[in-house]
N, C-alpha and C positions, 0 to 999 in steps of 0.2 A: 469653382463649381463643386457642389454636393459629389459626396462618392454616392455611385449607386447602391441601393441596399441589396443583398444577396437573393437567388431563388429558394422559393422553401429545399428544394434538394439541388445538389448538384447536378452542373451541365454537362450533355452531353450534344454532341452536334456530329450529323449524318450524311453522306453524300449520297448521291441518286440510287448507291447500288448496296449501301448498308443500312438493311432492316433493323429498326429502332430492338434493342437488345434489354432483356431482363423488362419488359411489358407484356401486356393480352394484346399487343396492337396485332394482328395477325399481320404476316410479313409478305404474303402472294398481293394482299390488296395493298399493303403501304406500296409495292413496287410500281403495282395498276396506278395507284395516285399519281404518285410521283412520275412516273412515267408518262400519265394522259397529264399533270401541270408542265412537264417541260414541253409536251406538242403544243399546247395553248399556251407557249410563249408565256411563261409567269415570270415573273420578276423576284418572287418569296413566297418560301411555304416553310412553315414554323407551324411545328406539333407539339403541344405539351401535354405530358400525360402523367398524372399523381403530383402536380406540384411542379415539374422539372421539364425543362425543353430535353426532347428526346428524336428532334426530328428540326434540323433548320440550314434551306437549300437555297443561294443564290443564283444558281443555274450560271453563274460567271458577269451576273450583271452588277451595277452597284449598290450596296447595303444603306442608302442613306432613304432619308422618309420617301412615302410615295403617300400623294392624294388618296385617302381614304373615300370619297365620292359621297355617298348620302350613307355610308357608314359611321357619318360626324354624327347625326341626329344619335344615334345610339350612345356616344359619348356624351352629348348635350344633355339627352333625360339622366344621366348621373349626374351633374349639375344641379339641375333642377333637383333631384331629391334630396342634394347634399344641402340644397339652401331651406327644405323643409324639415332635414334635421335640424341644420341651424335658426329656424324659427323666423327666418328672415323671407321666406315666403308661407305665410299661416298653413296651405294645405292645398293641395293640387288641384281642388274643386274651388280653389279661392280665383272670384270673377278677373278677368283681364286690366276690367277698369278700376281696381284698385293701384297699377301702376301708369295706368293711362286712362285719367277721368274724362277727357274726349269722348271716351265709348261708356261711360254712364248716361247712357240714351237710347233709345229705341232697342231693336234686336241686341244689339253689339251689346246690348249692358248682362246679357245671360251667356257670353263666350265666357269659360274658366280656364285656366291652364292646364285642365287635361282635355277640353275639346282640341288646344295646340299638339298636346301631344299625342290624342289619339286619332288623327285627322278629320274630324267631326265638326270643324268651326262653324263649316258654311261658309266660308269663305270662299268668294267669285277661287275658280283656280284655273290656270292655263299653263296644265302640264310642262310645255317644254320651258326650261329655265331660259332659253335664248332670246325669248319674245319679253318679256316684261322685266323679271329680276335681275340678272347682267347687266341689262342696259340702261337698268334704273339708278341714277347718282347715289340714293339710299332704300337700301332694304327696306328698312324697318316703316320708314314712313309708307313706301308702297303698299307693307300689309296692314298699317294701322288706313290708308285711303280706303282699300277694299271695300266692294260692295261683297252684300249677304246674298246668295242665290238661294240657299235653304237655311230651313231654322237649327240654331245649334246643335247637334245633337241626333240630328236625324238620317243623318248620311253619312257613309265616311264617303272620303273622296282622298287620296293621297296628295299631299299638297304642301306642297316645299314654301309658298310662299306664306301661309301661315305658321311653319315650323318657322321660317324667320324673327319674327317676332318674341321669338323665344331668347334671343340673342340679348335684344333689349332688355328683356323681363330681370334675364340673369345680373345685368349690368346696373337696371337698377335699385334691385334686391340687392346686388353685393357691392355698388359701389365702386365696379373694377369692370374694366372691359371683359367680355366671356371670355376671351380666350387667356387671359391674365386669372380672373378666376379659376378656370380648370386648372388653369399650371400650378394654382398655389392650393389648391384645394383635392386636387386627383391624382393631377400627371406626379408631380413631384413625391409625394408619400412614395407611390410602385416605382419611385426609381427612374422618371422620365423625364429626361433635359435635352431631347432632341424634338424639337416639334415647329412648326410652320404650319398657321393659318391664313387664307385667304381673306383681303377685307372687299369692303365696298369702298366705291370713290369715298363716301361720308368716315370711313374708316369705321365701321363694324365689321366684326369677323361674320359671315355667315351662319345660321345653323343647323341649314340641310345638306351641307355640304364642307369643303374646304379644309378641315384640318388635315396634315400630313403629319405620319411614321410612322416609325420603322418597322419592319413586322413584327420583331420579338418586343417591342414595346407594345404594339396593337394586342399581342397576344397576351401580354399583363392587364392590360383592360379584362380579357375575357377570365383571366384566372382571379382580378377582383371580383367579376360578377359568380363563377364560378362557387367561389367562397362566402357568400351574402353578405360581401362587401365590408371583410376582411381581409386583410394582404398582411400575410407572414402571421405573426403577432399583436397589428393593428388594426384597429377598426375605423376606416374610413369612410361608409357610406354605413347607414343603418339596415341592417338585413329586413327591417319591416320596409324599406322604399324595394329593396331589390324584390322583394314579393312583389309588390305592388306592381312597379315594372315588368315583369313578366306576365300577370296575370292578363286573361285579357281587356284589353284599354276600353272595350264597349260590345256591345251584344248584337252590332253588325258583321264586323270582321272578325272572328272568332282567332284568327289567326296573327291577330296584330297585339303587342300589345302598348306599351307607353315607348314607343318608339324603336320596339325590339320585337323579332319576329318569331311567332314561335311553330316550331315543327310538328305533325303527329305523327306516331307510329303508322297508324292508315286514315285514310280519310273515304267514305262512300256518301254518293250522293243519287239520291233518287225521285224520280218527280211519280208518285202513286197516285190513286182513284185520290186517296183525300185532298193532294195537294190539288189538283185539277176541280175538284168542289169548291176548295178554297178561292181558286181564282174565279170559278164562276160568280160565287157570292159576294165577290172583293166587285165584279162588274167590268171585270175584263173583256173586251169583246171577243165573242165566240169563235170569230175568226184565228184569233190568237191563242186562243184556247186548244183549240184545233192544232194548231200547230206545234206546239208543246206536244203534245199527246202524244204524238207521233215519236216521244220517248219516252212512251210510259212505261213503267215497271224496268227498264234499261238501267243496270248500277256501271257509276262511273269511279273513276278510281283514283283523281286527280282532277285538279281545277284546270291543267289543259285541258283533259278530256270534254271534262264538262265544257268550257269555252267552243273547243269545235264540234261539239254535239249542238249546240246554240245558233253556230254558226249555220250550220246545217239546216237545223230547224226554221231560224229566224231570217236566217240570210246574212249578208254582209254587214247590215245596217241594225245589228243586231243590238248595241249599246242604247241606243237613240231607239230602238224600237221597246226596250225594258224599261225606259226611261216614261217612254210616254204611255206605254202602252201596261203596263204592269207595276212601276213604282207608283205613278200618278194616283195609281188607284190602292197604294197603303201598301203592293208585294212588292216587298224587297227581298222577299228569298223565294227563286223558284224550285229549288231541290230541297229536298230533305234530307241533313247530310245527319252523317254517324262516324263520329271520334277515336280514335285509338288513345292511349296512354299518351300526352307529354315527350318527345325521345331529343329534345334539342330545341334549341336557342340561338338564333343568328341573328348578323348585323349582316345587311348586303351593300352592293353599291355599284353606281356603274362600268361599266365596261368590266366587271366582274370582281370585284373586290369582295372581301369574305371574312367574318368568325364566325366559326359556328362551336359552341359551346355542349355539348356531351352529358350532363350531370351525372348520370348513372355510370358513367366511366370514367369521371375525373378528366375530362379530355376536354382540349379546347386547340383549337386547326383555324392557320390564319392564312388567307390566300391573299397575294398582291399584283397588280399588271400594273406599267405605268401605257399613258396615252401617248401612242408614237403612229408616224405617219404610215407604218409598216399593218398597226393594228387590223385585225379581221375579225369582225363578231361570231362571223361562221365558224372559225375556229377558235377563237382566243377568249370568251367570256367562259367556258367553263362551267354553264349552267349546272353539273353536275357534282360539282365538288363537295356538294351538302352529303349528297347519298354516297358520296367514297367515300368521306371521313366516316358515317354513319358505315359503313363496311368492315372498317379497319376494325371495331369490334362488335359487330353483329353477323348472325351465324347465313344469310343468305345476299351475301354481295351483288351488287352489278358487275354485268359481263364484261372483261376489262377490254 
C-alpha cells in the first residue's frame, strides 16, 4: 500500500475540552460545537483550518469510514470534471446521448451532463430511494428507462435517480468502474486508501449515494476543493472545473450548484406590489393571488420561513397548489429574494452528514453519524452544524 502523502502543515488533534490553539477558530463557539455534536450522537468531527487538521473528535466510537449519504454526489461531480480535464468527456453541456445513443431521440436527446448534475433533467423522480432505486436490480438502466415529466432544463427537481446515471457516464468515459476511477484518479493523489462503496445487484457503485470514509479523509476532499483543486504541491482537478462546480448549476435554484451546495451570508425574500402584478399578468387565478398577498411586503429570512409563510398562506397542499396553480402558468419564483456575499460551501447528506468548506477562512469542518437503531432525527441530524462552524470564525454566533 502507498504511504500517505503528508498535510500541508502539521497535525494537531483535540479532545472535547481542548480549543484548537495558535487559530482565529474562537474557542467559546468551538466548545458550543463540539459540545452540541457529542449531544447529537456524532460519530466525527474533524476541523481543518490553514491546511492542517486542528480539531479531530471520536467521541469514543470507531474511526473507520462511515456512509457519506448523498454527500457521494459531491465527490462524483469531481469525477466528472476530472474526466473534462482529461478530454474524455468533451464538456459538461455535452448531450447524455453521446454515451447512450438510445436517448438520441425525442426529448431525452437535449439532457447534457449538467442537467444530471444540476438536477434539471426532467426526469420522472420519486423522492424516496426505497420505492424504485434499491429495489431496482440496476440503477443505471432504471434512469436510462425513465419517463420525461418536464422539459430539460426547466425545473430543478432533486433527484437521485438521475444523479445515477452519472455512474455509468463516468465508467464509460474512463473505462473503469466509478468507484475504481475515483480511487485512481482523486482518492489516491490526497492520500486515501480507505474507502468502501455501495453497488447495485448489476454491480455499479451508486452516484447519489454510497461511498464511505473516514472523516479526516472526507475532510481532504474538502481541503481539495478548498485549494481549486490543488492538494499540497499537485494539481489534481483543474481550478477552472472547481469554479464551474461551485457556480451556480442553473438559474432556478440559485443555491445549488453542480452537485455542491452553496451558502449566503443572508438571504431575504419578499413577495411586493410587482411580484403580485406579475402573477396577475402570468394568469394566475385571483383566487390565489389573493392569497399570496396576504404576505405582502413581509421579508422572510430563510427558506424555512418562507416554506411556512406558504404553508400558511397556501395550506397544506401547498407544493401541488404552486405546481398547478402558479408554475403551470410560467411562476416559478414567487418571492423576490436578495443575496448576501458567498460565505460557504457544503456537501450534506442524510441523517446528517456534513462538509462545509469556509473559503475566506481557510476552514473546512466535517461532521459524521452512522445509522444505528438508537438514531433520533429530533436529536441527532444536527441541522445546525453549518451555522457553528460558520460561528467558530464569525463575529455573531448562535446561542450555544
Amino acid at each position: 500500500m502507498a504511504s500517505r502523502p503528508p498535510l500541508p502543515k502539521s497535525l494537531a488533534v483535540f479532545g472535547l475540552k481542548d480549543p484548537p490553539a495558535a487559530t482565529d477558530i474562537r474557542s467559546a463557539e468551538f466548545d458550543a460545537l463540539m459540545r452540541r455534536a457529542g449531544e447529537a450522537h456524532s460519530d466525527a468531527v474533524v476541523i481543518m483550518k490553514d491546511g492542517q487538521i486542528v480539531a479531530e473528535e471520536y467521541f469514543g466510537r470507531d474511526r473507520g469510514p462511515i456512509e457519506l449519504m448523498s454527500c457521494t454526489k459531491s465527490i462524483v461531480s469531481l469525477g466528472i470534471g476530472k474526466l473534462i480535464d482529461e478530454g474524455r468527456i468533451e464538456a459538461v453541456d455535452q448531450p447524455v446521448h453521446a454515451f447512450y445513443p438510445e436517448w438520441k431521440q425525442g426529448a431525452k436527446k437535449d439532457i447534457t451532463v449538467r442537467h444530471l448534475l444540476n438536477h434539471t433533467s426532467g426526469l420522472q423522480n420519486l423522492p424516496d430511494t426505497r420505492i424504485e432505486i434499491y429495489p431496482a436490480p440496476d440503477s443505471i438502466k432504471l434512469s436510462l428507462a425513465a419517463e420525461l415529466t418536464d422539459p430539460p432544463g426547466t425545473r430543478f427537481s432533486y433527484n437521485n435517480k438521475a444523479v445515477n446515471l452519472l455512474s455509468g457516464i463516468i465508467e464509460l468515459a474512463s473505462g473503469k468502474r466509478m468507484d475504481q476511477y475515483l480511487k485512481d484518479a482523486i482518492f489516491e493523489p490526497l492520500g486515501i486508501f480507505v474507502y468502501r462503496w455501495h453497488l447495485d445487484a448489476a454491480g455499479h457503485p451508486y452516484a447519489m449515494a454510497g461511498c464511505q470514509l473516514q472523516a479526516a479523509d472526507f475532510a481532504r476532499i474538502g481541503q481539495l476543493v478548498l485549494g481549486k483543486g490543488a492538494w499540497i504541491d499537485e494539481r489534481v482537478i483543474s481550478a477552472d472545473w472547481i469554479e464551474e462546480m461551485l457556480k451556480p448549476g442553473q438559474d432556478i435554484n440559485w443555491r445549488c450548484g453542480l452537485l455542491w451546495w452553496r451558502h449566503y451570508a443572508y438571504e431575504r425574500a419578499v413577495i411586493d406590489g410587482a411580484k403580485l402584478e406579475e402573477f396577475r399578468l402570468a394568469g394566475v387565478a385571483a383566487e390565489y393571488v389573493e392569497k399570496v398577498a396576504s404576505l405582502k411586503d413581509r421579508v422572510f429570512e430563510s427558506e424555512k420561513q418562507v416554506v411556512d409563510a406558504l404553508d400558511t398562506a397556501l395550506g397544506p397542499e401547498r407544493v401541488t397548489v404552486r405546481e398547478r396553480e402558479f408554475a403551470s402558468k410560467g411562476v416559478r419564483q414567487l418571492f423576490k429574494w436578495t443575496v448576501g456575499e458567498i460565505d460557504a460551501f457544503h456537501a450534506d447528506g442524510y441523517l446528517g452528514q456534513y462538509m462545509v468548506i469556509v473559503p475566506s477562512h481557510a476552514l473546512v469542518a466535517v461532521r459524521q453519524v452512522r445509522s444505528r437503531e438508537s438514531y433520533d432525527f429530533e436529536t441527532d441530524q444536527f441541522p445546525d452544524f453549518l451555522d457553528r462552524v460558520l460561528a467558530l470564525v464569525e463575529t455573531d454566533p448562535p446561542v450555544a
